[in-house]
C-alpha positions as CSV (number, residue, x, y, z in Angstrom):
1,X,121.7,115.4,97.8
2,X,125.3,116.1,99.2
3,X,123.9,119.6,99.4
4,X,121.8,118.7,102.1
5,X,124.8,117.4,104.4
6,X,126.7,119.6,106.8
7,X,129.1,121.4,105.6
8,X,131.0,121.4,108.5
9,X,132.0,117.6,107.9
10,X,133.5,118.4,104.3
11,X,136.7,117.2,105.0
12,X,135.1,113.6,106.0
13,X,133.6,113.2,101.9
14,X,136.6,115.0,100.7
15,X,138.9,112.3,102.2
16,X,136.1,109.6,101.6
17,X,136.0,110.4,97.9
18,X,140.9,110.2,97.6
19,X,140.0,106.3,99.2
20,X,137.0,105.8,96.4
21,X,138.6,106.7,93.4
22,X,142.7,105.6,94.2
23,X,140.8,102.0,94.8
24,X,139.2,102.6,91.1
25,X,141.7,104.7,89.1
26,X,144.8,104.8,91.0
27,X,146.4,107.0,88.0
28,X,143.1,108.9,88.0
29,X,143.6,113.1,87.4
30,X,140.5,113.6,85.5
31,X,137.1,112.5,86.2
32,X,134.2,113.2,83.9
33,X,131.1,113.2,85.5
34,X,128.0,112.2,83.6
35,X,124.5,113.5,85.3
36,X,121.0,113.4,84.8
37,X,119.3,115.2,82.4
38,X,117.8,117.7,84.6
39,X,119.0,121.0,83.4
40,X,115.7,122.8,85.2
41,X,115.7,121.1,88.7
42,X,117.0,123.9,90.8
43,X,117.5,120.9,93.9
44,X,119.6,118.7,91.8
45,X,121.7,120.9,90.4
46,X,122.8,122.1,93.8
47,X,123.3,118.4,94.2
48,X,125.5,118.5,91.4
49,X,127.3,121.6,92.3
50,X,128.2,120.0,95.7
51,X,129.4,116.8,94.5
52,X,131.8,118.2,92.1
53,X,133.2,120.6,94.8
54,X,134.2,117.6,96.4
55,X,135.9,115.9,93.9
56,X,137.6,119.1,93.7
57,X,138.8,119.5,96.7
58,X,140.1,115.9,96.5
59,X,142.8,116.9,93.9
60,X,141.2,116.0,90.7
61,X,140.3,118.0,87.7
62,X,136.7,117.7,87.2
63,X,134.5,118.6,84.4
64,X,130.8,117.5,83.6
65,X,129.4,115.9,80.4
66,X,126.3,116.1,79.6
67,X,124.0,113.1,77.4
68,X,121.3,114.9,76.6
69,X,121.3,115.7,72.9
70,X,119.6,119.5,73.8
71,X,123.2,120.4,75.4
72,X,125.3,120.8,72.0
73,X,127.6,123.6,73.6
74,X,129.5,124.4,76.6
75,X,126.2,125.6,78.8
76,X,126.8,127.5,81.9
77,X,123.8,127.3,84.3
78,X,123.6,129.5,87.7
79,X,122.6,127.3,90.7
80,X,122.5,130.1,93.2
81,X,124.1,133.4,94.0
82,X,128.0,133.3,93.0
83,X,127.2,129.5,92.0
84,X,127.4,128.3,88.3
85,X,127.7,124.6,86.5
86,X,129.5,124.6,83.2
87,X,127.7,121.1,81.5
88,X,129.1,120.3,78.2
89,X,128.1,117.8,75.6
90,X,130.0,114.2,75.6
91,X,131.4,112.8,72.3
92,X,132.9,109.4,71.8
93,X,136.2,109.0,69.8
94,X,136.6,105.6,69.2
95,X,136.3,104.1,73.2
96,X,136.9,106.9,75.0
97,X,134.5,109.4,75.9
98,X,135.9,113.4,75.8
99,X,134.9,116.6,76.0
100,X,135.6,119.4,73.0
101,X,136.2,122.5,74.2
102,X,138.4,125.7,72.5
103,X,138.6,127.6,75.7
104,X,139.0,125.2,78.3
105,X,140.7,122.8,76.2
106,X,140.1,119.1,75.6
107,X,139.5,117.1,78.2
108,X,139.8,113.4,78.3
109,X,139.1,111.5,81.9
110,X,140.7,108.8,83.1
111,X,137.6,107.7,85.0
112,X,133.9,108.4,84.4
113,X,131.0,108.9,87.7
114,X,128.0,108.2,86.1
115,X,125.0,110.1,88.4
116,X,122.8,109.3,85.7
117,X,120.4,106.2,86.9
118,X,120.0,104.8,83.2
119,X,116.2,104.8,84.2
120,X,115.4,105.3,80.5
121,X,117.9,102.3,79.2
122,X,121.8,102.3,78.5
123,X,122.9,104.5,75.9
124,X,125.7,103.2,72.8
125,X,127.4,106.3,74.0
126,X,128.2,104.2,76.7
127,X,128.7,100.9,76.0
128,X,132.2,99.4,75.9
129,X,134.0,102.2,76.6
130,X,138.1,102.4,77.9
131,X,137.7,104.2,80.9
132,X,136.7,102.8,84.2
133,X,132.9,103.6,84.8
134,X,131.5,104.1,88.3
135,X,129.7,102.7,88.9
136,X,129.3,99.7,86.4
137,X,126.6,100.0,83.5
138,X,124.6,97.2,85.4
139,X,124.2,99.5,88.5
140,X,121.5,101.6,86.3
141,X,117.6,100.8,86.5
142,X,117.3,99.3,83.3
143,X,118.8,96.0,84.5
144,X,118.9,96.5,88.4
145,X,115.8,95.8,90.4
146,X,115.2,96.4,94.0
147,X,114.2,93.3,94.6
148,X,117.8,91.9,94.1
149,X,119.4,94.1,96.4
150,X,117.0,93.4,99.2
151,X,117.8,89.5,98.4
152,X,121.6,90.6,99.1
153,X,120.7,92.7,102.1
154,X,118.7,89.6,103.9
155,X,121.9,87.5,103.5
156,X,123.4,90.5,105.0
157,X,121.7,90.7,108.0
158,X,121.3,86.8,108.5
159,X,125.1,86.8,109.2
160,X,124.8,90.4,111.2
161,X,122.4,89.3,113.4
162,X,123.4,85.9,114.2
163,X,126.5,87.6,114.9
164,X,125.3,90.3,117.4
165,X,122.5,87.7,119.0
166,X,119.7,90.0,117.6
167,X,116.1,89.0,115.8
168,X,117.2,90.0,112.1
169,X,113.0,91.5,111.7
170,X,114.4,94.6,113.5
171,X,116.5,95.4,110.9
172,X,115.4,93.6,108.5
173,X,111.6,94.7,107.5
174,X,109.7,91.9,105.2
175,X,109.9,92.0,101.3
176,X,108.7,89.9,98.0
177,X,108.5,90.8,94.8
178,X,105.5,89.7,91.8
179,X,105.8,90.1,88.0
180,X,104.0,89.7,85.4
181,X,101.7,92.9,86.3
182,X,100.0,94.8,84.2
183,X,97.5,97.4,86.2
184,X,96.1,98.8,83.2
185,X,94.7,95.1,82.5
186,X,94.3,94.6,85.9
187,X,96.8,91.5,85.3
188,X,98.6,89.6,88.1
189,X,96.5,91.5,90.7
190,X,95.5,88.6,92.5
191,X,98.9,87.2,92.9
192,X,99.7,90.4,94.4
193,X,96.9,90.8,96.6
194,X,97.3,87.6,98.3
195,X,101.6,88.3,98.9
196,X,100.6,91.6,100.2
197,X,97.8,89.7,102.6
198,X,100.9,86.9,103.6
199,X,103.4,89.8,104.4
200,X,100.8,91.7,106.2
201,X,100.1,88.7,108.9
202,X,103.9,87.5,109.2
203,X,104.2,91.3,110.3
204,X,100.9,91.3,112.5
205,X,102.5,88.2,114.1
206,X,106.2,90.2,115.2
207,X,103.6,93.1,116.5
208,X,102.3,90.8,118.9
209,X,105.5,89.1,119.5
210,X,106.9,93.2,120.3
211,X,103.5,94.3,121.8
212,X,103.3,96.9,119.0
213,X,100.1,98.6,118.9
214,X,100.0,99.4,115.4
215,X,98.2,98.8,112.1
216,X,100.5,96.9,109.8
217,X,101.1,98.0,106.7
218,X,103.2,97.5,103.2
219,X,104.6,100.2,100.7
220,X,103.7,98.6,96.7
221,X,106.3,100.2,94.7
222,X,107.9,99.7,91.1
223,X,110.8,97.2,91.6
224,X,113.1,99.6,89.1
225,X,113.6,103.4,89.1
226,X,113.4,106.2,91.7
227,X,112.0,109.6,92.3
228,X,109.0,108.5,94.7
229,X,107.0,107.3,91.7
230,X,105.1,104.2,91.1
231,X,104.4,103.9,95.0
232,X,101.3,103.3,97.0
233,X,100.6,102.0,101.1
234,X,98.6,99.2,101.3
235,X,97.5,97.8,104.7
236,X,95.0,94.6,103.0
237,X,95.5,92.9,99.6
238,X,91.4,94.0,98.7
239,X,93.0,97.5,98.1
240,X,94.8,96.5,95.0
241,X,91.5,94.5,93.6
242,X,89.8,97.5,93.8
243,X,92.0,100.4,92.4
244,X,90.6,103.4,90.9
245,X,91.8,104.5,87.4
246,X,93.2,107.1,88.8
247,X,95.5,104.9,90.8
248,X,95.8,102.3,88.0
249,X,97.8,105.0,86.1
250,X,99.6,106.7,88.5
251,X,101.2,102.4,89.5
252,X,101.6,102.0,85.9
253,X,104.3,104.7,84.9
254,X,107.9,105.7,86.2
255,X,110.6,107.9,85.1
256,X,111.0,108.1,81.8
257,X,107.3,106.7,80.8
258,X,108.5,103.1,81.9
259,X,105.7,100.9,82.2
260,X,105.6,98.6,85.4
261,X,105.7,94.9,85.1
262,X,107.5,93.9,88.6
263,X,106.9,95.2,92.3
264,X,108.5,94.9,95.3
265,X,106.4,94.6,98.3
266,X,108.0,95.9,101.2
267,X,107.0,95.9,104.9
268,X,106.1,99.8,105.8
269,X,108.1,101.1,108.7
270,X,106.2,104.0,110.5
271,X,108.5,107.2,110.4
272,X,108.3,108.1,114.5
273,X,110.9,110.7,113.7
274,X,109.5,114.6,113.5
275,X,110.9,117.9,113.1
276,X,108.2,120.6,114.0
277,X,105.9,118.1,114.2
278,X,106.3,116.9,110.6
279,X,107.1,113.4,109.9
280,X,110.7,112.7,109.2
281,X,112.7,110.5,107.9
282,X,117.1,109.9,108.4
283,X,119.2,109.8,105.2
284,X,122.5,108.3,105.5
285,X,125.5,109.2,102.5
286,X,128.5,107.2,102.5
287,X,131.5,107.9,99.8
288,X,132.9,104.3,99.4
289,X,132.5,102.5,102.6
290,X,132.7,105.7,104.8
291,X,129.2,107.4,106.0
292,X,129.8,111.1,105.5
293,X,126.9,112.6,106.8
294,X,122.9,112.7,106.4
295,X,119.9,114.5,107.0
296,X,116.1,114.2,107.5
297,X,113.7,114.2,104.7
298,X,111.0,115.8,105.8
299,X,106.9,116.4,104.5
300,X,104.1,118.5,106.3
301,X,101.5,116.6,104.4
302,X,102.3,113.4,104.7
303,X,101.9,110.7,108.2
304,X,103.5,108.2,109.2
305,X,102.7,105.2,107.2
306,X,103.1,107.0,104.3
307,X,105.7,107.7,101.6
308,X,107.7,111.1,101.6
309,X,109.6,110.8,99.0
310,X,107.2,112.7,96.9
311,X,106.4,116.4,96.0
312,X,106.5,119.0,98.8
313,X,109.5,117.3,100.9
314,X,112.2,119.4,102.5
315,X,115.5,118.4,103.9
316,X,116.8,119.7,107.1
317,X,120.6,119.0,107.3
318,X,122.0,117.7,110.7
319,X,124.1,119.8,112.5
320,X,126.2,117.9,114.8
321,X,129.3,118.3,116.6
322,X,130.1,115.4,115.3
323,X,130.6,113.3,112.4
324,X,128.5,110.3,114.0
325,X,130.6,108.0,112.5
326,X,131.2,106.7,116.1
327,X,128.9,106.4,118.8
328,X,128.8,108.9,122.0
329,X,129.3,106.6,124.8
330,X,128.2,109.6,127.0
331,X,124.6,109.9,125.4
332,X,121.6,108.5,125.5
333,X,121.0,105.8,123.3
334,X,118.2,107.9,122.0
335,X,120.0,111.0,121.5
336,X,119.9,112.1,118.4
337,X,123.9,111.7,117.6
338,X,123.9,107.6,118.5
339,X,120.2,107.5,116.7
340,X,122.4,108.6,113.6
341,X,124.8,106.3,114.4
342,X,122.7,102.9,114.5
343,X,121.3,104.4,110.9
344,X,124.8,104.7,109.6
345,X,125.5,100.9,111.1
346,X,122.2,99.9,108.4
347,X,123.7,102.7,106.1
348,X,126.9,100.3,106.3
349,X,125.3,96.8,106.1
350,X,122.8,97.9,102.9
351,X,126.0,99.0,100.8
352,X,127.9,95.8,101.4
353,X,124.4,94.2,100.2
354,X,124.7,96.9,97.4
355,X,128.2,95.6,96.4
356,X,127.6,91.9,96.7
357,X,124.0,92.7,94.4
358,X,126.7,94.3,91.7
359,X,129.0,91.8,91.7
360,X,126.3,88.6,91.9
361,X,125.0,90.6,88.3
362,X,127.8,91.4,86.9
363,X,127.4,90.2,83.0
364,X,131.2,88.8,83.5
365,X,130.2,86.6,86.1
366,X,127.0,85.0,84.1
């Protein structure tokens, strides 16, 4: 989370977030942010507590509102040390969605950041409200898939690419997606199987073209949601013809008890970063279209080909002299600092994808 990013480039969001929400809200005084509902994860509230300091510092008044129906008072939650988040309940009054509170007063945004990811479906709280919402409804996982944006991101890189004279594979790993899955029932596993096989030889054929001497591999994951879940390596199709119960269940369920019916299979990248011999991996935040830091997710337990986001990671923030935003002419391509760099470049050409994914589904432009 922005908790995780070095506090010495503060300034960089702080400025990042004036741009994001003058282009939204140019009035806007208030915003009301709208999180998850995780009133007991220690790491996400410090998340939170972060990314409302920033907002802060950018010259808005910011207050949180809560949509879980266990919050029905002002809460005050200690995140660490000196550090508290006051989360209050939301109400609705007519379109508008306002906070009630006798001490602090009323409070009633003039724009709304949703850090909620709508895993669990969209809420009549928040449907056809006044104030601007950022981002859009159709941004959550109940209608976004993954598949989508990687669709966007190809087109991307096509035009990137041709542009720069460079084999779009290298930053542009293989995907497809299958529906119609049921693992319980063991339903659409062949389908499945035999993508996974066709992705795993168009890779084994750009290993030979690169001389890489590697085992290809994909990552099966849910095509909606987050939080590491619903995610397995697979490195030939036989694997998913033969799953254990124990892995029929665990590819079967995401946040919020969603069942799976779509996947996205995606071509596994091995993670050749380390930090203390631990496998690493970069994470790049950008505020609007400005990268304003990252860090490396990082996980003792787990190797190369496999996934980290999962139970027992640790982030180790970057401490750079600089913001990387630029690349150090006088380094190494492979110094750390211009490695950064060529991830914020990706970091860049993913959220243009990201915005032309939202705009293609928009529900006004159906």
């Amino acid at each position: 989370g922005f908790n995780n990013l070095n506090p010495d480039f503060l300034s960089l969001s702080v400025q990042a977030a004036m741009v994001a929400v003058e282009k939204v809200c140019p009035e806007a005084h208030r915003l009301l942010i709208i999180p998850e509902n995780h009133t007991r994860n220690i790491y996400y509230l410090k998340n939170l507590f972060e990314l409302q300091n920033i907002l802060r510092k950018s010259g808005l008044d910011v207050r949180i509102g809560s949509l879980d129906e266990a919050i029905t008072e002002p809460t005050t939650i200690l995140v660490e040390n000196n550090k508290s988040l006051l989360i209050e309940p939301l109400k609705r009054i007519k379109n508008r969605l306002v906070l009630e509170n006798k001490t602090l007063g009323n409070f009633d945004a003039c724009a709304i950041l949703l850090n909620n990811d709508l895993s669990g479906g969209i809420p009549d709280i928040l449907k056809n409200i006044e104030q601007n919402l950022i981002p859009p409804l159709h941004a959550g996982w109940a209608t976004r898939r993954k598949s989508q944006h990687f669709k966007a991101y190809d087109d991307v890189v096509k035009s990137f690419a041709e542009f720069i004279k460079v084999d779009p594979w290298l930053i542009n790993p293989y995907f497809d997606h299958a529906s119609q899955i049921d693992f319980h029932a063991r339903q659409g596993e062949d389908e499945l199987a035999e993508k996974v096989d066709q992705i795993l030889e168009k890779i084994r054929l750009k290993y030979k073209e690169y001389k890489i001497e590697h085992e290809p591999f994909v990552i099966v994951k849910a095509d909606a949601g987050t939080y590491g879940m619903g995610i397995m390596t697979v490195k030939h199709g036989d694997e998913l013809r033969n799953l254990n119960r124990k892995s029929r269940n665990k590819m079967s369920v995401v946040k919020e008890g969603l069942e799976v019916s779509e996947v996205i299979i995606q071509e596994g990248v091995y993670s050749e970063e380390c930090i203390n011999e631990a496998v690493a991996e970069p994470v790049v935040y950008m505020i609007d279209h400005f990268v304003i830091g990252g860090f490396y997710r990082v996980h003792t337990s787990r190797g190369k080909d496999e996934n980290l986001n999962a139970p027992g990671m640790h982030f180790v923030p970057l401490a750079f002299e600089t913001s990387c935003s630029m690349p150090e002419i006088d380094e190494s391509p492979l110094s750390t600092p211009n490695r950064f760099y060529a991830y914020g470049v990706i970091a860049r050409l993913a959220l243009l994808a990201a915005s032309i994914e939202l705009e293609t589904n928009d529900p006004m432009n159906q």
